[in-house]
Biopython code that builds the backbone (N, CA, C, O; Angstrom):
import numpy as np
from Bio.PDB.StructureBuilder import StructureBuilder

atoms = [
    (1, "UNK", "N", (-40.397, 45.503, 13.170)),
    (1, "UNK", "CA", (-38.977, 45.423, 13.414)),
    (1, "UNK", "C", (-38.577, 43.963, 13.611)),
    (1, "UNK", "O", (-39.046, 43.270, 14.514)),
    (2, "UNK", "N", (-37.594, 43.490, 12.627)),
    (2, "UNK", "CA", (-37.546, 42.633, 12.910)),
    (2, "UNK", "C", (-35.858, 42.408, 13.103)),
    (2, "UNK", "O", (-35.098, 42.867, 12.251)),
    (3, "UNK", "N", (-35.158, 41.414, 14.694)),
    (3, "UNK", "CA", (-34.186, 41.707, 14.602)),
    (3, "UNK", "C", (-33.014, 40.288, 14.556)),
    (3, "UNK", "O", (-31.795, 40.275, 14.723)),
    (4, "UNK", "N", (-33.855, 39.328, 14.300)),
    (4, "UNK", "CA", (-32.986, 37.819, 14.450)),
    (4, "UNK", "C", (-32.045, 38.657, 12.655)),
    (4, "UNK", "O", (-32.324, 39.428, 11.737)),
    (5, "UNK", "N", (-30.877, 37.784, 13.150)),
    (5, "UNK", "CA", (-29.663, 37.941, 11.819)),
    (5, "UNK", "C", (-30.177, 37.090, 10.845)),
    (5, "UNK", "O", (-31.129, 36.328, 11.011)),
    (6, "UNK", "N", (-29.492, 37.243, 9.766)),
    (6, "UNK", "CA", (-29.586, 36.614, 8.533)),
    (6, "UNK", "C", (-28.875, 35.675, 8.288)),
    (6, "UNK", "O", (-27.764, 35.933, 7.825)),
    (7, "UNK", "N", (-29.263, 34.233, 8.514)),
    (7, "UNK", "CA", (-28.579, 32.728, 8.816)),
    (7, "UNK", "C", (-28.406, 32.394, 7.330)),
    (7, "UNK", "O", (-28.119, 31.229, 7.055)),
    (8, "UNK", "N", (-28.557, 33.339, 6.286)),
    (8, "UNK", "CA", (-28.373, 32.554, 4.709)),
    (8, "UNK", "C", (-26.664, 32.375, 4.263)),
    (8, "UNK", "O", (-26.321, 31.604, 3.367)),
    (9, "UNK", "N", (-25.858, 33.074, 4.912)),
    (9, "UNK", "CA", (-24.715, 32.720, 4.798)),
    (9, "UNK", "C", (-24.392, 31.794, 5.051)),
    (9, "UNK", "O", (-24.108, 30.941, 4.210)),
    (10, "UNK", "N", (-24.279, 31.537, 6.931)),
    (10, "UNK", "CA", (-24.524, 30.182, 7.755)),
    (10, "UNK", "C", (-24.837, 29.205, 7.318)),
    (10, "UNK", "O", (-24.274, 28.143, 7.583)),
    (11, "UNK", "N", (-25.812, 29.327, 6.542)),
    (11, "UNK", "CA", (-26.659, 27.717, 6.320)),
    (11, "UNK", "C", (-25.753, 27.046, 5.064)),
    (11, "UNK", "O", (-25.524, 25.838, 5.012)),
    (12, "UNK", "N", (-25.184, 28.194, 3.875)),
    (12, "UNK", "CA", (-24.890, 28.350, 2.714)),
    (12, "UNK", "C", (-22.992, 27.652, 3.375)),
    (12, "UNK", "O", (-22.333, 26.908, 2.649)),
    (13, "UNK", "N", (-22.605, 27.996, 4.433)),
    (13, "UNK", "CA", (-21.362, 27.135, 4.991)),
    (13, "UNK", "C", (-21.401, 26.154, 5.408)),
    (13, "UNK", "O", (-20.472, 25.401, 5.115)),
    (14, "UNK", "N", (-22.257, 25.757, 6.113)),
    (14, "UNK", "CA", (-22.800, 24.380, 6.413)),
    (14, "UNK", "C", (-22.887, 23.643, 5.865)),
    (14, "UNK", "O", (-22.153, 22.655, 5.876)),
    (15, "UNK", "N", (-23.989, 23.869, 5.045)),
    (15, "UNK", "CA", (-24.246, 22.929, 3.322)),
    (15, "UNK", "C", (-22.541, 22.558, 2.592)),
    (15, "UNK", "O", (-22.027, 21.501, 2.228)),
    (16, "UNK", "N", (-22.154, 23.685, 2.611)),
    (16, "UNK", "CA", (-20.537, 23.524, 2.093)),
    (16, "UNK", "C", (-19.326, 22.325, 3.000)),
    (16, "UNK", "O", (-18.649, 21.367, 2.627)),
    (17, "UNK", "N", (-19.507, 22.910, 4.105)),
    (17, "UNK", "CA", (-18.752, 22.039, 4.997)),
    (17, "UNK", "C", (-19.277, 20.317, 5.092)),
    (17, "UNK", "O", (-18.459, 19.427, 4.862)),
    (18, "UNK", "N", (-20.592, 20.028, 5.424)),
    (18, "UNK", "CA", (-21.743, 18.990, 5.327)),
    (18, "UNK", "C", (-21.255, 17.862, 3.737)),
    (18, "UNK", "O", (-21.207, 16.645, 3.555)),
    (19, "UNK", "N", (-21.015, 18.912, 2.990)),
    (19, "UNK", "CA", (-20.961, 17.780, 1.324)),
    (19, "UNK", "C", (-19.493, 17.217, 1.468)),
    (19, "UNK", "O", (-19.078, 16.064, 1.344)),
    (20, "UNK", "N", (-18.670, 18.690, 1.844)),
    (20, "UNK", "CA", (-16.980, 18.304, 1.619)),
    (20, "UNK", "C", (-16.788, 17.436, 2.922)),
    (20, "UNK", "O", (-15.652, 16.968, 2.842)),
    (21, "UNK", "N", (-17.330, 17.056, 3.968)),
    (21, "UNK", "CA", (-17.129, 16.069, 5.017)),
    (21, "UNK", "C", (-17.778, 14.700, 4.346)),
    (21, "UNK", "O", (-17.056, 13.708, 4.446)),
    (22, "UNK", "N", (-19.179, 14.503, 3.607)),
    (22, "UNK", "CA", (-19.284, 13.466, 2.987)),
    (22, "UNK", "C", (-18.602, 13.202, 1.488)),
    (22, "UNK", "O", (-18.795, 12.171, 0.844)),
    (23, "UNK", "N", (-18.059, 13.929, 1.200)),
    (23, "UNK", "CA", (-16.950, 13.365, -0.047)),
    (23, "UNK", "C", (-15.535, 12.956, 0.131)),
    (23, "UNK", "O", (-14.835, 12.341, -0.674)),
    (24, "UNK", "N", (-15.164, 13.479, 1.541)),
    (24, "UNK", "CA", (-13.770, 13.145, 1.736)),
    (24, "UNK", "C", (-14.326, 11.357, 2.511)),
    (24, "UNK", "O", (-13.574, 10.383, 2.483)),
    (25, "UNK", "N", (-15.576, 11.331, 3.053)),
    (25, "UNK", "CA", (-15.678, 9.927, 3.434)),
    (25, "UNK", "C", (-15.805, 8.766, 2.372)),
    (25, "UNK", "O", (-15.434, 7.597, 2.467)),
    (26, "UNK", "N", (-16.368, 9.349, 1.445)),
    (26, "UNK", "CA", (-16.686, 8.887, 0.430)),
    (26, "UNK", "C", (-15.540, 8.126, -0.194)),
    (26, "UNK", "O", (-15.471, 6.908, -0.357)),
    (27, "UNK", "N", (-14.644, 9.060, -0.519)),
    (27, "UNK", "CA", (-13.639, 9.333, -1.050)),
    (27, "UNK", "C", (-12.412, 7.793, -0.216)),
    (27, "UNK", "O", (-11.736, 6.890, -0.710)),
    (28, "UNK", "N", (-12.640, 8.153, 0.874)),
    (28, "UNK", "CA", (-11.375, 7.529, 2.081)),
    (28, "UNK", "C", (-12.118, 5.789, 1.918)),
    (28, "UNK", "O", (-11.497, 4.726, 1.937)),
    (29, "UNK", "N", (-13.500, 5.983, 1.774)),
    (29, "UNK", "CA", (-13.763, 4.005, 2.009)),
    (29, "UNK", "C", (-13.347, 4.049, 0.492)),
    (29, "UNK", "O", (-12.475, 3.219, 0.237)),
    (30, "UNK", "N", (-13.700, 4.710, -0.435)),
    (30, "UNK", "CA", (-13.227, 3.596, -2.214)),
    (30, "UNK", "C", (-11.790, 3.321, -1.844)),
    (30, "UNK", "O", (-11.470, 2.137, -1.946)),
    (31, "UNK", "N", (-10.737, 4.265, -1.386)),
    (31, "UNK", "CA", (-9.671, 4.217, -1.283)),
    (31, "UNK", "C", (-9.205, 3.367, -0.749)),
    (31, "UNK", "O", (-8.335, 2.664, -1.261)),
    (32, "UNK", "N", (-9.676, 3.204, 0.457)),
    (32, "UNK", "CA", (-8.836, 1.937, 1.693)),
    (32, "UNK", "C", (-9.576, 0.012, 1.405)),
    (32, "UNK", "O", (-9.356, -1.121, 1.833)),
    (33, "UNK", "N", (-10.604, 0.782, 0.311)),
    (33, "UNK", "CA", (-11.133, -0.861, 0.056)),
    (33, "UNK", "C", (-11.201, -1.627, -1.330)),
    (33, "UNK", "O", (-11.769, -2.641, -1.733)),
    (34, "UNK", "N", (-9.994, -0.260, -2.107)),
    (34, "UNK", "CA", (-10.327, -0.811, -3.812)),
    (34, "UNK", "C", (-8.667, -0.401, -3.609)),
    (34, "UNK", "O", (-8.096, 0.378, -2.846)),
    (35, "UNK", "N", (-8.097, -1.514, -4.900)),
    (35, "UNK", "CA", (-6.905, -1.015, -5.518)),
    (35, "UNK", "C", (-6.979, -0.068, -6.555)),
    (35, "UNK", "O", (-6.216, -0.306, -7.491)),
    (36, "UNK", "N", (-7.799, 1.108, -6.675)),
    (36, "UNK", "CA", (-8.082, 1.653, -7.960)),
    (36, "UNK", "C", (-6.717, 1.859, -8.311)),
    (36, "UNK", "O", (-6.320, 1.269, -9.316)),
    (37, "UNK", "N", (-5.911, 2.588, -7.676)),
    (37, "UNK", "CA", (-4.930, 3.557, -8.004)),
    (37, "UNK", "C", (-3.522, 3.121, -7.143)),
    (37, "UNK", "O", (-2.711, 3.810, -6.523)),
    (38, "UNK", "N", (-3.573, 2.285, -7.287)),
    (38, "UNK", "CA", (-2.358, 1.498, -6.852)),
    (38, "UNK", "C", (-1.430, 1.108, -7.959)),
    (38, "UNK", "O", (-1.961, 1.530, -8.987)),
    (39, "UNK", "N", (-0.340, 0.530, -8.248)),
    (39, "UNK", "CA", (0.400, 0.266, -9.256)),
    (39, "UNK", "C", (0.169, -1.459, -9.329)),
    (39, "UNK", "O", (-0.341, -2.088, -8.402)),
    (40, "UNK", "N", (0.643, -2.079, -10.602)),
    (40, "UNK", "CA", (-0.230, -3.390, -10.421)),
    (40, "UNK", "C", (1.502, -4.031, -10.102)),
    (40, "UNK", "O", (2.422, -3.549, -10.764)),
    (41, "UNK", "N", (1.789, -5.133, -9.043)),
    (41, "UNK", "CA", (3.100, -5.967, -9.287)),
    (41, "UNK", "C", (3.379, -6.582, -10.154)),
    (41, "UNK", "O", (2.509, -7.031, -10.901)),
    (42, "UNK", "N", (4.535, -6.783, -10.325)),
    (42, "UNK", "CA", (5.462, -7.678, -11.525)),
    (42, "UNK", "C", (5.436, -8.564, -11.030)),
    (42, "UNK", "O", (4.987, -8.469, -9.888)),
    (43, "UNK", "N", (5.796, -9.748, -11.410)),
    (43, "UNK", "CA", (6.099, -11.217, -11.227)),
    (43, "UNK", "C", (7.746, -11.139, -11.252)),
    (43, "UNK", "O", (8.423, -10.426, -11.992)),
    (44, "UNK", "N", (8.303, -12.246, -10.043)),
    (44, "UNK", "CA", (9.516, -12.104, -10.554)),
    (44, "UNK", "C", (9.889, -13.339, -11.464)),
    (44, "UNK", "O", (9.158, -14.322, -11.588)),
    (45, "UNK", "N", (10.749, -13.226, -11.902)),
    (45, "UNK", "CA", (11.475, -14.243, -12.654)),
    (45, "UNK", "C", (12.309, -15.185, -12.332)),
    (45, "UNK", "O", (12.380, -15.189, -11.103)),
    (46, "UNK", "N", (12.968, -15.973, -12.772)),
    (46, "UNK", "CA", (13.347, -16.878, -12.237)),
    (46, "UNK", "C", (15.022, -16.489, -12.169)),
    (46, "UNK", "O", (15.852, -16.819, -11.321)),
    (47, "UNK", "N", (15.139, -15.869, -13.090)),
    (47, "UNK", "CA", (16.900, -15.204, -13.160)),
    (47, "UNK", "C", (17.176, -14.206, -11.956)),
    (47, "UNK", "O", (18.112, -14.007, -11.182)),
    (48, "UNK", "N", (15.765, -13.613, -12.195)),
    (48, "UNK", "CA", (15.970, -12.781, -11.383)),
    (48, "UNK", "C", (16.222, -13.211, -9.352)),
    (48, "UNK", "O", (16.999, -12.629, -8.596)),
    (49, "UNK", "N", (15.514, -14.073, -9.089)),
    (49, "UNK", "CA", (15.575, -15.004, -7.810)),
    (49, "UNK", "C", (16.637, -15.601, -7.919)),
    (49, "UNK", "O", (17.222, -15.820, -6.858)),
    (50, "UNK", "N", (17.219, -16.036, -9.067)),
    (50, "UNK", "CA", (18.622, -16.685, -8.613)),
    (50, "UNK", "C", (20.101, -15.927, -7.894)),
    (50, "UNK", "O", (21.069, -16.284, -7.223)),
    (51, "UNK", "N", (19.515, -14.567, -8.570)),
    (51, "UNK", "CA", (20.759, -13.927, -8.158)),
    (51, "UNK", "C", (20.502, -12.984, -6.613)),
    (51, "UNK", "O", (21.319, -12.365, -5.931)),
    (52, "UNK", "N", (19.543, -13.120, -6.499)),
    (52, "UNK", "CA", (19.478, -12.423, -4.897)),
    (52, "UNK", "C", (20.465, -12.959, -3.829)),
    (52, "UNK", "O", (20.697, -14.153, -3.638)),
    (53, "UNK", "N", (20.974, -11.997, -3.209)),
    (53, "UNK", "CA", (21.821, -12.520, -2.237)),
    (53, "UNK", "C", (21.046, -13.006, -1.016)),
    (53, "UNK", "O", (20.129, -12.287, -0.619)),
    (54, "UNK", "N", (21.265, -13.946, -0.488)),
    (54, "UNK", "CA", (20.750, -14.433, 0.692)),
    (54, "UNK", "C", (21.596, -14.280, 2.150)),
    (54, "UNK", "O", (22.780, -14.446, 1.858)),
    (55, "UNK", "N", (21.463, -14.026, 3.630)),
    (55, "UNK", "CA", (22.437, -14.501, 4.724)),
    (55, "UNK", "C", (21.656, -14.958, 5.396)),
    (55, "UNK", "O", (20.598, -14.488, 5.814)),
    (56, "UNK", "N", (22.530, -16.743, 5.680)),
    (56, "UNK", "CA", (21.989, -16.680, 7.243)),
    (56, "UNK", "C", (21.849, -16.213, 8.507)),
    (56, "UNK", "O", (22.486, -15.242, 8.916)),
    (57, "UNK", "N", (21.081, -16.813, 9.150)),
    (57, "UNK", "CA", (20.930, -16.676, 10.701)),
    (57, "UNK", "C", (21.545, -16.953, 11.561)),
    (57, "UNK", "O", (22.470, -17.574, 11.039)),
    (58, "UNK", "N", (21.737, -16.936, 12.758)),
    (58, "UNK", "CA", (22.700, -17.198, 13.771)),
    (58, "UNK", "C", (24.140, -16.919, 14.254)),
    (58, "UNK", "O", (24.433, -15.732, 14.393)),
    (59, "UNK", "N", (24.857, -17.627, 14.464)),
    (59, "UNK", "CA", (26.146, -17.546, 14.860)),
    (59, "UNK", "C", (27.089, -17.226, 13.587)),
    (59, "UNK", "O", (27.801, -16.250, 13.349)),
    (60, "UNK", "N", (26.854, -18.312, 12.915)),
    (60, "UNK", "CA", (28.214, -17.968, 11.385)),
    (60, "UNK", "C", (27.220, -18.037, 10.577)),
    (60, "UNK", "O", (26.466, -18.976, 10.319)),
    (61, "UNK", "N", (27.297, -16.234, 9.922)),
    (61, "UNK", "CA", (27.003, -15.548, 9.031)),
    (61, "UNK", "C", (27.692, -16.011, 7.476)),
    (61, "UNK", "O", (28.871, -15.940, 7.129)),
    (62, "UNK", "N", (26.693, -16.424, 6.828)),
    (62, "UNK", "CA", (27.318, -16.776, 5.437)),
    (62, "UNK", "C", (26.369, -16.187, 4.552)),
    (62, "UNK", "O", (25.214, -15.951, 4.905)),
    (63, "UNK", "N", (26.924, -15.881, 3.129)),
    (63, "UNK", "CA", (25.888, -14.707, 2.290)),
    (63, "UNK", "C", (25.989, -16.167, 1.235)),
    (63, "UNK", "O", (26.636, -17.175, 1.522)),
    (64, "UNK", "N", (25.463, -16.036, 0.421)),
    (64, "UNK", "CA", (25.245, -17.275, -1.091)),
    (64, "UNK", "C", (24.218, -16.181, -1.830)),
    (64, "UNK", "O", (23.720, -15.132, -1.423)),
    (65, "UNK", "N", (24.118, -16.956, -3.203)),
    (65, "UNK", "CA", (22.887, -16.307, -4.078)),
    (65, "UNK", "C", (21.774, -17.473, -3.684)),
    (65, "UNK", "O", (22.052, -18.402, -2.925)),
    (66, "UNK", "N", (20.905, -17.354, -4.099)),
    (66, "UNK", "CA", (19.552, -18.300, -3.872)),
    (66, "UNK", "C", (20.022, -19.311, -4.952)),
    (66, "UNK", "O", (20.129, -20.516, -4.725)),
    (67, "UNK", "N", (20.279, -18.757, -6.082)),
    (67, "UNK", "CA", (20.440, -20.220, -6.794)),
    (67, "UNK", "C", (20.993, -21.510, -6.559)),
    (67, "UNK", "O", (20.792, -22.510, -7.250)),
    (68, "UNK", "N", (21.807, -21.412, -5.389)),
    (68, "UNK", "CA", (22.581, -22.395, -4.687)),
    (68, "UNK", "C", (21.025, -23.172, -3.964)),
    (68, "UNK", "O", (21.005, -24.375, -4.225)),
    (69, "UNK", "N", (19.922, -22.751, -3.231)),
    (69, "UNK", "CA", (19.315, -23.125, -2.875)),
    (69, "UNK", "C", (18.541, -24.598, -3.695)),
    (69, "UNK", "O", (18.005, -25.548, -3.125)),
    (70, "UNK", "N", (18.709, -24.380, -5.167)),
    (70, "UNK", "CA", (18.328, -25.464, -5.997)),
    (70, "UNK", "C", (18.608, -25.832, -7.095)),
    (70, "UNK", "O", (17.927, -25.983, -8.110)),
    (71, "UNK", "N", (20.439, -26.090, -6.707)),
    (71, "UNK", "CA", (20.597, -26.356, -7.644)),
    (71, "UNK", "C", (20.521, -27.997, -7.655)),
    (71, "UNK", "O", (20.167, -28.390, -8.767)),
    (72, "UNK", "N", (20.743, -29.002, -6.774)),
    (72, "UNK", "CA", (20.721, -30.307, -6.564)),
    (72, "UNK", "C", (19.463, -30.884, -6.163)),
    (72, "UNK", "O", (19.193, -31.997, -6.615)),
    (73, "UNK", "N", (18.378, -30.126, -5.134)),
    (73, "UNK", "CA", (16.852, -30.465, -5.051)),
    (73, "UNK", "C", (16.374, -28.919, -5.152)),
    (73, "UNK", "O", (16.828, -27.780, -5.043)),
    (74, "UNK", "N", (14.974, -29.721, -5.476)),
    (74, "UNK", "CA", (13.762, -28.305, -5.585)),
    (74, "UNK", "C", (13.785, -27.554, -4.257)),
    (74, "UNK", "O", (14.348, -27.869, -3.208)),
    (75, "UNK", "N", (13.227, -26.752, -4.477)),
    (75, "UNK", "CA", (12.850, -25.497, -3.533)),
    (75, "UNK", "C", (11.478, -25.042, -3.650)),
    (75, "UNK", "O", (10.834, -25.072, -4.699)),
    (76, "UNK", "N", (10.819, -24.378, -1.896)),
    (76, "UNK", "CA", (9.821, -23.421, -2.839)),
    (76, "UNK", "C", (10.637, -21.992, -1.803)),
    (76, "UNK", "O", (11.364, -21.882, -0.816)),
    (77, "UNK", "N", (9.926, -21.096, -2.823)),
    (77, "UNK", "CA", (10.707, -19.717, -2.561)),
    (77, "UNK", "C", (9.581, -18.879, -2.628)),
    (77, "UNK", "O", (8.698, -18.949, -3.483)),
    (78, "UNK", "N", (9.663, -17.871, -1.443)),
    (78, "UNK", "CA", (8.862, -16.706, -1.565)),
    (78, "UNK", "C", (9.598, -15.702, -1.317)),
    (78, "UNK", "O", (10.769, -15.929, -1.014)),
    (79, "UNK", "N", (9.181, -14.499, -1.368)),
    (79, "UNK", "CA", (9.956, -13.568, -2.560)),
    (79, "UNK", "C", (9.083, -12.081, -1.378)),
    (79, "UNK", "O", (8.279, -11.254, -1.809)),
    (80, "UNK", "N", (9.411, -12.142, -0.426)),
    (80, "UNK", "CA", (8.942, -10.412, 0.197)),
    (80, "UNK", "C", (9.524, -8.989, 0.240)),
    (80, "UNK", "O", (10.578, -8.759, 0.834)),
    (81, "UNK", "N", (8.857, -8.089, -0.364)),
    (81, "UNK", "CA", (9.308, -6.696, -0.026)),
    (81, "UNK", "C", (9.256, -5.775, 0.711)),
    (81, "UNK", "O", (8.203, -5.153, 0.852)),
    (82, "UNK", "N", (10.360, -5.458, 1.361)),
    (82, "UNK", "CA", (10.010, -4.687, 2.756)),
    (82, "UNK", "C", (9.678, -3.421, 1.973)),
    (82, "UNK", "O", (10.193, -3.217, 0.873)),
    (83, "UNK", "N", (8.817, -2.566, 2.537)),
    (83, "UNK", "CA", (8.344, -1.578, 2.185)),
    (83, "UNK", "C", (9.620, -0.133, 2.725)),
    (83, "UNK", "O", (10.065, 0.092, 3.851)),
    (84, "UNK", "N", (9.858, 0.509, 1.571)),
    (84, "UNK", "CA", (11.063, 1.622, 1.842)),
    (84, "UNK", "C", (12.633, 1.179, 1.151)),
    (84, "UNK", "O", (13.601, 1.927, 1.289)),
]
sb = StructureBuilder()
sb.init_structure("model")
sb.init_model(0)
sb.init_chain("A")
sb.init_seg("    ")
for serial, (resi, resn, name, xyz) in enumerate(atoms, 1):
    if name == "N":
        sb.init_residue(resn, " ", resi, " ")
    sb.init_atom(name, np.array(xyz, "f"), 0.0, 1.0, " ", f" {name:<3s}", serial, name[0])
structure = sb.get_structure()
């Protein structure tokens, strides 16, 4: 008589649970450490930077396009996207 249960299911979920916990890790470092699947950026242009609206800071608020920024001396310009 023999009466321990039959662990072949058990083991057969385990094994299951065990692979799909190392593939989702797997999975999460290529992700957070490669651009595989990301979209690649554009460059902007130069037409395109001229016409962005700009405002200052402080007390009196004034809006201009950037191109005002050079049109008489150079500039350097960086160009950030808020995310949303």
């Amino acid at each position: 008589m023999f009466f321990l249960p039959d662990f072949g299911i058990f083991t057969m979920g385990m094994w299951s649970v065990g692979l799909g916990a190392v593939g989702a890790a797997v999975t999460g470092i290529i992700l957070a450490n490669t651009d595989l699947f990301l979209s690649k950026p554009e460059k902007a242009t130069l037409e395109f930077l001229e016409e962005i609206e700009l405002k200052t800071l402080g007390s009196e608020q004034r809006t201009f396009k950037a191109g005002e920024l050079w049109k008489k001396n150079g500039a350097v310009i960086m160009a950030v996207r808020r995310p949303g």
